[in-house]
N, C-alpha and C positions, 0 to 999 in steps of 0.2 A: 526583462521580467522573466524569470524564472517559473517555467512549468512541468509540475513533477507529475507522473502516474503511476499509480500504482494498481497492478493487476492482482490478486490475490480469491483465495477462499472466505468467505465470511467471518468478519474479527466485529467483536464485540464496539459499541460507541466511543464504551473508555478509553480500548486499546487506540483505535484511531484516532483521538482525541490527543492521547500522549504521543503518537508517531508524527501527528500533525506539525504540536508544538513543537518538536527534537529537531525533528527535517528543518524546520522553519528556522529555527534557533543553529544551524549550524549554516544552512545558506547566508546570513544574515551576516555571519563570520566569517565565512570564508570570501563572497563576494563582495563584502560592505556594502550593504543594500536595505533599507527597511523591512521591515517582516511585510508591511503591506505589496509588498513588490511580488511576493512569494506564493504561488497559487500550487494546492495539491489537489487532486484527483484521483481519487478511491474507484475503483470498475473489479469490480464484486461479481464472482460467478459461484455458484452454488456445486454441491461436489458431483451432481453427476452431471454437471457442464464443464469438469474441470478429470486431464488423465494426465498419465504421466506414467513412463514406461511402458503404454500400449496398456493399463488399465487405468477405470475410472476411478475416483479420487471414494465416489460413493460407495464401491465394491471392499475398498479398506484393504487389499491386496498389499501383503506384505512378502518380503525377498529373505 
């Protein structure tokens, strides 16, 4: 069984809803495996828990 995580900044319910199904729907094909076999895990941090480049995601620092 197959377990996916995904770490990310906050995406709306829809979008996760659609990433959900796509992910799901392409393990299911490449592994031949049931979609119930297939578990995702969304871990959601907020931007100023989240940097990159030595700044935070909340400061909006651009290069």
């Amino acid at each position: 069984m197959p377990v996916i995580t995904i770490q990310q900044s906050p995406r709306s319910v829809d979008l996760k809803r659609r990433l959900a199904k796509e992910l799901t729907a392409v393990f299911v094909s490449v592994y031949d495996i049931p979609p119930e076999a297939v578990q995702i895990f969304f871990s959601e941090a907020s931007h100023e828990n989240w940097a990159k480049g030595g700044f935070l995601a909340a400061d909006n620092h651009k290069k």
